[in-house]
ROGU-876027 format. One record per residue (C-alpha): x, y, z; residue number from 1; residue in three letters. Coordinates in steps of 0.1 Angstrom, whole numbers, always signed. Each point is the difference from the previous one (the first is absolute). Last residue first. Layout:
% residues N
X, Y, Z, NUM, Ala
...
This chain:
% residues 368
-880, +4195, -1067, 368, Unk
+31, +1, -8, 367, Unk
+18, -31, -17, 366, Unk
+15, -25, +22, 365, Unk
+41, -5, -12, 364, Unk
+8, -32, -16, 363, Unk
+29, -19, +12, 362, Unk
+24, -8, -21, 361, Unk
+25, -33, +8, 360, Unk
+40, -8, +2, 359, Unk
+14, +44, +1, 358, Unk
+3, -8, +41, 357, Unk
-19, +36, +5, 356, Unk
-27, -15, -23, 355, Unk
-7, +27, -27, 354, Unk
-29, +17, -6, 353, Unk
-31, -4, -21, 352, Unk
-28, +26, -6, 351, Unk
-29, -14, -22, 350, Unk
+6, +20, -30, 349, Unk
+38, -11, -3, 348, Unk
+1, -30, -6, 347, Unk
+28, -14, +21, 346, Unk
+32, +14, +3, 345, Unk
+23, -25, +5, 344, Unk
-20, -11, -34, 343, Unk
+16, +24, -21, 342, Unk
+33, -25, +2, 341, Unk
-14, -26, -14, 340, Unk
+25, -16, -19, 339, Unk
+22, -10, +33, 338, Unk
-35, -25, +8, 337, Unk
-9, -8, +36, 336, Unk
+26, +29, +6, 335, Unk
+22, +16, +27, 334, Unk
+13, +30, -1, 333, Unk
+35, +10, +3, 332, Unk
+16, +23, +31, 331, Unk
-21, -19, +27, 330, Unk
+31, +5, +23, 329, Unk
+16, -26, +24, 328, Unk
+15, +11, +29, 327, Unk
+41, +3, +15, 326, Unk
+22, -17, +21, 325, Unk
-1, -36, +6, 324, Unk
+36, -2, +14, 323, Unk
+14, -24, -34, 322, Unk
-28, +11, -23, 321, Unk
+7, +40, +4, 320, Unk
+43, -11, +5, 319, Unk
-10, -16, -39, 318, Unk
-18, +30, -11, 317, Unk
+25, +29, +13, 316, Unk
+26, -20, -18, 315, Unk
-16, -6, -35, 314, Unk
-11, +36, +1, 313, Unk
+39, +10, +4, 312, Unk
+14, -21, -22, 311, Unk
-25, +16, -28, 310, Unk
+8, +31, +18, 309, Unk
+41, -2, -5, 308, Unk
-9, -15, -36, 307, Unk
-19, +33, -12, 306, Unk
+29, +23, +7, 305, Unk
+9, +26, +23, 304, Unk
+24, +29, -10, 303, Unk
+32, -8, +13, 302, Unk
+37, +10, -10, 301, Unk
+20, -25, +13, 300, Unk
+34, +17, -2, 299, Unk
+37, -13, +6, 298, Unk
+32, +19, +5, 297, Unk
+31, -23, -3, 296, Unk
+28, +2, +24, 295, Unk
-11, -39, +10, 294, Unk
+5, -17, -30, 293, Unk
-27, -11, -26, 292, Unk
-30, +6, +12, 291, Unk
-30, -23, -18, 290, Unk
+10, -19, -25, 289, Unk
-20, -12, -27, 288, Unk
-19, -31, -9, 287, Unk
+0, -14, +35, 286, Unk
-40, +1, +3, 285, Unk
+2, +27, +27, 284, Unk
+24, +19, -19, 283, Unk
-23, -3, -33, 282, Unk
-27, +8, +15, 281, Unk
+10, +32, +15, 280, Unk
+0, +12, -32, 279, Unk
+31, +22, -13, 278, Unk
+10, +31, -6, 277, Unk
+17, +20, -29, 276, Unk
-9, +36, -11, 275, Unk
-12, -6, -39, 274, Unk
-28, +23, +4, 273, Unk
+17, +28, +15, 272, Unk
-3, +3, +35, 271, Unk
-26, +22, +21, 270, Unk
-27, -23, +3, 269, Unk
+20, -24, +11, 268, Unk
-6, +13, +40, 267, Unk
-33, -20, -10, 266, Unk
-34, +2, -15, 265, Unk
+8, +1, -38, 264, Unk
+28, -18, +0, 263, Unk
-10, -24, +28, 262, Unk
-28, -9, -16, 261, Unk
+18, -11, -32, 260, Unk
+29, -19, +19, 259, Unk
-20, -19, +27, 258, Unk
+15, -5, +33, 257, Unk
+29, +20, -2, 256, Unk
+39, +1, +5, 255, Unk
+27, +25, -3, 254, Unk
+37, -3, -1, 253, Unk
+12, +32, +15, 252, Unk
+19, +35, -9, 251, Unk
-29, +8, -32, 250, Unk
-26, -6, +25, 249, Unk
+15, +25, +27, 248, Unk
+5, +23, -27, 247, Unk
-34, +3, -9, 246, Unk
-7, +10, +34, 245, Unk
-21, -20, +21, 244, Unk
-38, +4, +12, 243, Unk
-24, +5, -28, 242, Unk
-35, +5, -9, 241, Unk
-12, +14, -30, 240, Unk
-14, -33, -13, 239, Unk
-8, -21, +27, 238, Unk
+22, -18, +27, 237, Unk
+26, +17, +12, 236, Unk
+2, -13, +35, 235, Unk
+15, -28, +5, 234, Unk
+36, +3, -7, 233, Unk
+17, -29, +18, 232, Unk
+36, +15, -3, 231, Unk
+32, -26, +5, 230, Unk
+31, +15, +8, 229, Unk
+32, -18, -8, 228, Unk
+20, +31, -6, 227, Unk
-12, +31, +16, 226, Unk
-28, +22, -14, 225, Unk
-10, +37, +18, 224, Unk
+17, +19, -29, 223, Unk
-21, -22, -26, 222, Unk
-33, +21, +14, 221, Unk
-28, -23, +18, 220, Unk
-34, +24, +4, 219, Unk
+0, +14, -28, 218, Unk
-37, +8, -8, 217, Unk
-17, +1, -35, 216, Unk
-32, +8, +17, 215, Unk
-36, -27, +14, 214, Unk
+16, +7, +41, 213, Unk
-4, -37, +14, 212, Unk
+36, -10, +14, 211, Unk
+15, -35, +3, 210, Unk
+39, -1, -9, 209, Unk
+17, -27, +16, 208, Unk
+39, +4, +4, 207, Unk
+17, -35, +8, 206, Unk
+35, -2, +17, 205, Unk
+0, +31, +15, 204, Unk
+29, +21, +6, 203, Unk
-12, +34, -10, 202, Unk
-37, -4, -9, 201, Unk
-17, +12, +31, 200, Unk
+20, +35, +4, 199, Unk
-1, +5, -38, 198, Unk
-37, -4, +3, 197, Unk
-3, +26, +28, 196, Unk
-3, +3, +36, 195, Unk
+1, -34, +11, 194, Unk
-19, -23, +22, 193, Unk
+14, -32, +8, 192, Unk
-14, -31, +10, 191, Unk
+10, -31, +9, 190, Unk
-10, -36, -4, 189, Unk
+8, -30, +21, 188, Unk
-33, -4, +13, 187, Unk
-26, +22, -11, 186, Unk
-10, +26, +36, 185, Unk
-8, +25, -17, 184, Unk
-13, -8, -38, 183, Unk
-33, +19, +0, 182, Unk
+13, +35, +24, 181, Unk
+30, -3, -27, 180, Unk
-20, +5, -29, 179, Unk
-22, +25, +14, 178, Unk
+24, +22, +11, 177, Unk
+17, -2, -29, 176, Unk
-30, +6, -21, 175, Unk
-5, +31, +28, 174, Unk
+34, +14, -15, 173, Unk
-17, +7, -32, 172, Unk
+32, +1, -29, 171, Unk
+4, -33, +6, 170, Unk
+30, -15, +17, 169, Unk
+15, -33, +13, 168, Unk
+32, -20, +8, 167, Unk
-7, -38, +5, 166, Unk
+22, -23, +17, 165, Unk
-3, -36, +8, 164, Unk
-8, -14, -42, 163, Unk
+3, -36, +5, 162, Unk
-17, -5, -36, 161, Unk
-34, -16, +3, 160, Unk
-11, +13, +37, 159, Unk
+16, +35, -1, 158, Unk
-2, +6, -36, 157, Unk
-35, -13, +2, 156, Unk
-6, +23, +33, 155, Unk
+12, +36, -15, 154, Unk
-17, -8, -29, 153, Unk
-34, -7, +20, 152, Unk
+4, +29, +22, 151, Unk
+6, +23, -27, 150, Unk
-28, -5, -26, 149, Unk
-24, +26, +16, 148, Unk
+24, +25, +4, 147, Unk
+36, +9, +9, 146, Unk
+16, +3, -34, 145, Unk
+38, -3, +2, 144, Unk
+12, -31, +13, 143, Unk
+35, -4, +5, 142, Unk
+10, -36, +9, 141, Unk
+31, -18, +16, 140, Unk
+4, -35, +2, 139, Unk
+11, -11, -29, 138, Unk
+27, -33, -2, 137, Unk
-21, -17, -29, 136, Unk
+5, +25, -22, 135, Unk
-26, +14, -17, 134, Unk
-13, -13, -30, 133, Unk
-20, -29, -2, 132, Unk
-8, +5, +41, 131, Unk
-10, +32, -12, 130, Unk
-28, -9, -27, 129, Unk
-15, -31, +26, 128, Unk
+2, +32, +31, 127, Unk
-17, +27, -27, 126, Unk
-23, -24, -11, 125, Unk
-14, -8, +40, 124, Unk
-3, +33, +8, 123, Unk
-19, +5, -33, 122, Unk
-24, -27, +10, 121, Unk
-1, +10, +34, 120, Unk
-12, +35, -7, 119, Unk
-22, -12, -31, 118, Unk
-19, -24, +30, 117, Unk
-12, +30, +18, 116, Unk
-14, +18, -31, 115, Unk
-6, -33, -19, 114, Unk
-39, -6, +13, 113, Unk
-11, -36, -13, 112, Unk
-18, -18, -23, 111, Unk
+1, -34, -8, 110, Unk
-11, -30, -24, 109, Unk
-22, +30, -27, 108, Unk
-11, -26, -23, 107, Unk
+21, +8, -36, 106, Unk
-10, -36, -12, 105, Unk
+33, -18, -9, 104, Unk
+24, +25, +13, 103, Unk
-17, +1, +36, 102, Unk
-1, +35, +15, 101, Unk
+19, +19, +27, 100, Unk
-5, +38, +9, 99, Unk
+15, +27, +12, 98, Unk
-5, +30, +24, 97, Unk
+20, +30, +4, 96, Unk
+8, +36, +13, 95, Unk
+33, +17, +5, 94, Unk
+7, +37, +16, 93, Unk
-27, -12, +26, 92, Unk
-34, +23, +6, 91, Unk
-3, +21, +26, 90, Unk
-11, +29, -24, 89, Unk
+31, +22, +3, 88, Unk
+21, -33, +2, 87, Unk
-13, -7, -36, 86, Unk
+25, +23, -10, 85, Unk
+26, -22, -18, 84, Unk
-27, -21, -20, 83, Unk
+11, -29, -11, 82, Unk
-27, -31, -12, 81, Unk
-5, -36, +0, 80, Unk
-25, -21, -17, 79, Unk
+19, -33, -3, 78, Unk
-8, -32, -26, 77, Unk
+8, -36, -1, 76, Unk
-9, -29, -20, 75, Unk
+8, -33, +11, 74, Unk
+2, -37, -15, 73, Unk
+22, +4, -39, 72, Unk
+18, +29, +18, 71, Unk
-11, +35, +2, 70, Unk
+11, +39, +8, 69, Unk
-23, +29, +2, 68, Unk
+7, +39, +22, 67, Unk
-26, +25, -7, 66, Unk
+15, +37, +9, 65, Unk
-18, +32, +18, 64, Unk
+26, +23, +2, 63, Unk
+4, +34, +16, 62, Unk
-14, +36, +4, 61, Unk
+9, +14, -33, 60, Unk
-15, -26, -14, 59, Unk
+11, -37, -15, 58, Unk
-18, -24, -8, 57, Unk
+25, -34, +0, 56, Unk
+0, -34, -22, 55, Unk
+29, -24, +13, 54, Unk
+23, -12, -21, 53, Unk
-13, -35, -12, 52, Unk
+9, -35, +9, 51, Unk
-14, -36, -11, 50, Unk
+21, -19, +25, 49, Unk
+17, -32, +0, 48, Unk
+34, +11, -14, 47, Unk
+6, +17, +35, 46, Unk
-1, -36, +20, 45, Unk
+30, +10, +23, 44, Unk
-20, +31, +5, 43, Unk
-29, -18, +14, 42, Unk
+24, -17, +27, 41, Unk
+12, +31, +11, 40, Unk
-32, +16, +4, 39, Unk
-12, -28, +21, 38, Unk
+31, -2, +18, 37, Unk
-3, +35, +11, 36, Unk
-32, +2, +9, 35, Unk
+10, -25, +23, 34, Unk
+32, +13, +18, 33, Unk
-22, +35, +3, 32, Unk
-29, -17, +18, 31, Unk
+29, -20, +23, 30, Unk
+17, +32, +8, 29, Unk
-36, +15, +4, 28, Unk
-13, -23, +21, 27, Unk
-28, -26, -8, 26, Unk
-27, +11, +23, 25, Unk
+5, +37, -3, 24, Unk
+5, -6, -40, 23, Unk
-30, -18, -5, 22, Unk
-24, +24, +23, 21, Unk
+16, +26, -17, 20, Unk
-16, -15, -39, 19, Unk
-29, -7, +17, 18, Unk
-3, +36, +14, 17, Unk
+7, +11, -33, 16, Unk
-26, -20, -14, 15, Unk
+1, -35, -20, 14, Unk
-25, -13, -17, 13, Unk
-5, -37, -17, 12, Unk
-25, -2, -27, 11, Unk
-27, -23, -3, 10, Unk
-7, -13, -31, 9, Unk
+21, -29, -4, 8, Unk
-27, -26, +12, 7, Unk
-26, +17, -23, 6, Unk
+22, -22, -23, 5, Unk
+31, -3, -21, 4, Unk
+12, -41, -6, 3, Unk
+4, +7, -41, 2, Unk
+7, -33, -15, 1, Unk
């Protein structure tokens, strides 16, 4: 028996300042610990998803991209876009919203900005990727890419991996500044500004890549590996955007989320078709190793995937309910019969309008 009714109707909003409002009152090391477990514990269940590459416009400009995933409950979707020189119209590098519907009748459950929460999320899958292939003695970070996603990798390395030291630089000194005027003061973690990428990398432990220029860059270059580094490459994500040398893919064991986006979207883009990597998944789930000695150069070359913001909207919805965060939205009308859908309108000679609540119609006086 089908139990949907005008009960399910209303939909559940989040804003960005519902979305901070969570994380302030929460923490971030314990915002970051649970985003993390959610995505983890969706990826241990990888066979349960219907999953698609995800389908982009490109321009000259940027990306605008549509991100779906389902199970047999929950489908998912995220509007997000790239635009590198959105700074010159105040407008964020990254932009997104997604949204949560029921499987069984496609009602809209949840909705919810993703700009904010896309930071953690992908703060929170580079940690769950690195702890998988790092090893577990790493303490020492170069981060390279001093933007918008910078605090929240620096802190999920700090909080979910131990990380105390963290070497930066970007290419814009006042990212730097900004990035260390945020985190001053984080306990137990240091940071270090350098005056070039070779400068950050040498020595590190982990080497996270995270810069927003759309070009072929080469950021990483195989001169500046050293055995047993682990490189979190996060920032070649669309076609036409890279950050690492194809040599430094061809002198490590590379990982992804999702094989046929990543080739498109991903550092892979460069390799031959046959180049060998392997699914997360299948470390996570034990089918596969992860690192297999510790002089061995290991890549997680991330695009974003589906799952991560299906995890990610599940999340965000169940700290909403838990703190009482967040307003319901008359997204769907409501209907003394679903076939009559002209009549939300009313006949239209004698002048109807809706009822703000979208439950009755109210007619509208005629002029005299």
């Amino acid at each position: 028996m089908n139990t949907f009714t005008n009960a399910h109707l209303p939909t559940r909003y989040l804003s960005p300042s519902d979305v901070a409002t969570i994380l302030r009152r929460q923490g971030m090391a314990e915002s970051l610990r649970g985003m993390h477990d959610a995505i983890h514990a969706d990826y241990l269940r990888w066979q349960d998803f219907d999953k698609n590459a995800r389908v982009g416009c490109h321009s000259d400009q940027g990306v605008i991209e549509l991100m779906p995933i389902a199970d047999a409950q929950t489908f998912t979707f995220k509007c997000v876009n790239g635009h590198p020189g959105n700074g010159l119209f105040g407008l964020p590098t990254v932009m997104a919203f997604g949204v949560m519907a029921r499987v069984d009748t496609g009602a809209p459950e949840f909705i919810s900005e993703l700009t904010l929460t896309t930071a953690v999320r992908t703060a929170a899958m580079s940690a769950l990727a690195a702890r998988a292939l790092a090893r577990p003695e790493s303490r020492v970070m170069a981060l390279i890419g001093n933007g918008a996603q910078s605090e929240f990798q620096s802190l999920a390395f700090h909080h979910l991996l131990g990380i105390t030291e963290i070497r930066l630089f970007d290419s814009d000194p006042g990212a730097t500044d900004k990035l260390i005027a945020n985190l001053r003061g984080t306990t137990g973690l240091k940071l270090l500004r350098c005056a070039s990428t070779a400068q950050a990398v040498r020595g590190a432990d982990i080497v996270t890549t995270v810069t927003a220029d759309k070009t072929q860059a080469t950021i990483l270059t195989p001169d500046m590996l050293e055995p047993g580094m682990h490189i979190n490459a996060v920032g070649g994500d669309c076609p036409g955007k890279t950050e690492l040398h194809a040599d430094v893919l061809r002198a490590a064991r590379v990982f992804v989320e999702y094989e046929p986006q990543t080739r498109i979207e991903g550092d892979l883009q460069q390799m031959e078709a046959d180049f060998a990597v392997t699914e997360l998944w299948q470390v996570l789930q034990g089918h596969q190793a992860g690192r297999t000695d510790d002089r061995q150069v290991t890549v997680f070359d991330s695009v974003g995937f589906a799952l991560e913001d299906f995890s990610a909207l599940r999340y965000m919805r169940d700290c909403a309910r838990q703190l009482g965060v967040g307003q319901d939205l008359a997204l769907i009308p409501r209907f003394a019969d679903p076939r009559d859908l002209f009549g939300l309108i009313g006949p239209l000679a004698g002048g109807v309008e809706m009822d703000p609540s979208h439950v009755a119609l109210r007619r509208v006086p005629e002029p005299a």
